[in-house]
TORKOLNU-117607 format. One record per residue: residue number from 1; residue in one letter; x, y, z of N, C-alpha, C, O in turn. Coordinates in steps of 0.02 Angstrom, whole numbers. Each point is the difference from the previous one (the first is absolute). Layout:
NUM A X Y Z X Y Z X Y Z X Y Z .
...
This chain:
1 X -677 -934 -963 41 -54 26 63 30 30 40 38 -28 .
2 X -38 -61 84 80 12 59 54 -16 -31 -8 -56 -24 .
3 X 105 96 1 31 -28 -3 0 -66 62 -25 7 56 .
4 X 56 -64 -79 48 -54 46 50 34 12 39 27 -39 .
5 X -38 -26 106 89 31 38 49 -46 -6 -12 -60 2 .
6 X 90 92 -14 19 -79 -37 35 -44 80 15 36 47 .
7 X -8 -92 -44 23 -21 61 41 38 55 19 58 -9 .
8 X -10 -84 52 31 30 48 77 -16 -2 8 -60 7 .
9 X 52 95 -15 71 -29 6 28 18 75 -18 51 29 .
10 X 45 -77 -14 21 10 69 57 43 11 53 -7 -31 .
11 X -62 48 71 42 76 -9 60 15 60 47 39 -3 .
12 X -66 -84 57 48 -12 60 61 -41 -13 -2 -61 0 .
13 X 72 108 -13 57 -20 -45 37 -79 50 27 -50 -23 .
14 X -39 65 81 27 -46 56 -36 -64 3 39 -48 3 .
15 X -88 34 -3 -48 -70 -27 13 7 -74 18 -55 -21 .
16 X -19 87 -12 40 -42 -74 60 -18 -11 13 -31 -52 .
17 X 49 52 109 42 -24 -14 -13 -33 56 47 18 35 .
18 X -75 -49 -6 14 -71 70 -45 -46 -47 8 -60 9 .
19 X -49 75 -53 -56 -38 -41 66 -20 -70 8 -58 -16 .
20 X 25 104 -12 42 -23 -72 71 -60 32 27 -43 -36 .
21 X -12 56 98 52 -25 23 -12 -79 12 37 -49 4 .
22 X -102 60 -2 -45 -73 30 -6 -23 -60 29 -53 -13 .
23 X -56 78 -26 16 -42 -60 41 -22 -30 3 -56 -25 .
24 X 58 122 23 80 -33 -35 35 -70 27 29 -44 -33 .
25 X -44 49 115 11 -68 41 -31 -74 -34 30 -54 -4 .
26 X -101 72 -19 -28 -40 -7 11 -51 -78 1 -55 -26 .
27 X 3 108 21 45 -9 -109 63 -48 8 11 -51 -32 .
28 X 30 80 85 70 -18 14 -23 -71 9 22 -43 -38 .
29 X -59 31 80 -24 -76 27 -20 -40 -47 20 -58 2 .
30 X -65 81 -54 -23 -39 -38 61 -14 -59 9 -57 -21 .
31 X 21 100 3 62 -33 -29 34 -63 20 10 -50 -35 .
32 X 19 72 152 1 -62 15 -13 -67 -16 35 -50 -13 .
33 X -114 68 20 -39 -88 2 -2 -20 -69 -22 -57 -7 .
34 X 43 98 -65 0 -37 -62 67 -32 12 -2 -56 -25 .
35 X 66 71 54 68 -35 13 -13 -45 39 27 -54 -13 .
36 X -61 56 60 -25 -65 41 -20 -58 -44 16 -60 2 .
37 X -58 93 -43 -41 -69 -31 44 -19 -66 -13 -56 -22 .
38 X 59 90 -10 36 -31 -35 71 -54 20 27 -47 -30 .
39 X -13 87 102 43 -45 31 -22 -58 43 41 -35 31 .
40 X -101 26 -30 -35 -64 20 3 18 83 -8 -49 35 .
41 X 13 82 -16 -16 21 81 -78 -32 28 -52 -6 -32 .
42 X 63 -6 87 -59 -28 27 -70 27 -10 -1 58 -21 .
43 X -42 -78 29 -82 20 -3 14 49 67 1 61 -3 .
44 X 8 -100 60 -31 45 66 47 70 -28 -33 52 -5 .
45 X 101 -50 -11 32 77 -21 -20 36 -21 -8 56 23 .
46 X -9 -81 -89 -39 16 -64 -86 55 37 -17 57 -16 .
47 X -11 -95 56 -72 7 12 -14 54 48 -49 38 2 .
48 X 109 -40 44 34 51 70 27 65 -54 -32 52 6 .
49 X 77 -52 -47 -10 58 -25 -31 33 -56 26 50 -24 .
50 X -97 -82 -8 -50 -1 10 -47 44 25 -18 54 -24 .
51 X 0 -79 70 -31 30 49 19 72 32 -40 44 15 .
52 X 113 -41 -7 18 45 22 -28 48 -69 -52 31 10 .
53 X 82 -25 -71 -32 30 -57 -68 33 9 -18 58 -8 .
54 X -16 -117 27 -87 20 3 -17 33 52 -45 38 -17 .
55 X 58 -32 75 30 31 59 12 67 -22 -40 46 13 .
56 X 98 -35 -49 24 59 2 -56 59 -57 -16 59 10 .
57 X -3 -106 -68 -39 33 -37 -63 7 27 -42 37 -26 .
58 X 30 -70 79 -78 40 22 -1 39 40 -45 42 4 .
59 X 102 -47 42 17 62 55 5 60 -49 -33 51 13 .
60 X 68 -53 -62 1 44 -56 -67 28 -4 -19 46 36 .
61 X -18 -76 -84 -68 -4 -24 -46 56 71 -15 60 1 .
62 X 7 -109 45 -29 27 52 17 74 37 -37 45 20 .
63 X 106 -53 -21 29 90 18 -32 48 -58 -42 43 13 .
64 X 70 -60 -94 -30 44 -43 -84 26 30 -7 57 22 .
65 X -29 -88 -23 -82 -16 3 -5 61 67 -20 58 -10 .
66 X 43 -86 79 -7 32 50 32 90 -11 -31 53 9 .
67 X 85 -63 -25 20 69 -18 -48 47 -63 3 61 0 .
68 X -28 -85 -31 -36 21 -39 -60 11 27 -18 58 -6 .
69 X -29 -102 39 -61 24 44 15 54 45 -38 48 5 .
70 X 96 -52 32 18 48 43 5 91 -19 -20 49 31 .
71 X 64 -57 -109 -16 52 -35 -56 22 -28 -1 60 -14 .
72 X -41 -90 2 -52 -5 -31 -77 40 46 -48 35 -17 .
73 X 72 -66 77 -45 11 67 6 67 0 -49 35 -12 .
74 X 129 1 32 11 69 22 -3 29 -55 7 58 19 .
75 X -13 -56 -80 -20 60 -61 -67 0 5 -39 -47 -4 .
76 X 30 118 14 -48 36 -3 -44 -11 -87 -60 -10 -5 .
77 X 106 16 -54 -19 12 -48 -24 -81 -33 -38 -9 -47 .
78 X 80 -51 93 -39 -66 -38 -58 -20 40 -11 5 60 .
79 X -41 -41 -131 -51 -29 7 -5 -85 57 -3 -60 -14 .
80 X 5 88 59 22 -93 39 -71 -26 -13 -11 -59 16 .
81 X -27 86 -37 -63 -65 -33 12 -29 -53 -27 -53 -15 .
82 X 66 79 -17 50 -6 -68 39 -60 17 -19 -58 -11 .
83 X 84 79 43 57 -34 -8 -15 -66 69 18 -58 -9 .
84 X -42 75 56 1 -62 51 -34 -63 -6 19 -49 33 .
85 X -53 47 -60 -22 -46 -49 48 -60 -50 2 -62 3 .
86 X 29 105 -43 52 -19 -31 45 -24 40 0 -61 8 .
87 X 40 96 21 46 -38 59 -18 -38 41 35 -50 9 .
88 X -91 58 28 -20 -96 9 -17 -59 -38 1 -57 22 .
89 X -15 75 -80 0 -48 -57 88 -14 -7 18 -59 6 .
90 X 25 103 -16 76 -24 -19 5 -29 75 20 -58 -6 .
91 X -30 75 81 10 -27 56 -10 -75 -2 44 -43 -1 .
92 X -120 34 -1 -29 -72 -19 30 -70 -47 3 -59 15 .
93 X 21 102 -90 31 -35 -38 74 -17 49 18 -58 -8 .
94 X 7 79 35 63 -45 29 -36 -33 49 43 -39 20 .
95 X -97 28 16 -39 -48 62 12 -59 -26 -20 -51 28 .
């Protein structure tokens, strides 16, 4: 029986920090919209930033994924019958 290789982490320091920054934004926001909803702020406010949230976490989501296939593609040493698979399964789950 084959070790399992353990996942792939993403090694390109510049998409993890345009990918962590996207998230800290996104944190920031969701703090927002809990002050929204305790200060009784409108639905459409409330729903607009929101969205923007979900927005930002899948652009997130989706950069991770792509940068990772991308690495994944040019190593010589990973299995892409392995891992591409997987990453269209995590791709799909945000569809």
């Amino acid at each position: 029986m084959t070790a399992k290789k353990p996942p792939h982490v993403l090694q390109d320091q510049v998409q993890l920090e345009s990918i962590t920054k996207r998230v800290k934004r996104a944190n920031g926001q969701m703090g927002a919209i809990v002050r929204m909803l305790e200060e009784g702020r409108s639905c459409e406010d409330i729903v607009t930033q929101m969205a923007a949230v979900a927005k930002a976490v899948n652009t997130a989501a989706f950069t991770l994924i792509s940068a990772s296939l991308k690495e994944c593609l040019v190593d010589p040493d990973t299995d892409a019958d392995d891992i591409v698979p997987r990453l269209q399964k995590l791709f799909l789950s945000l569809a």
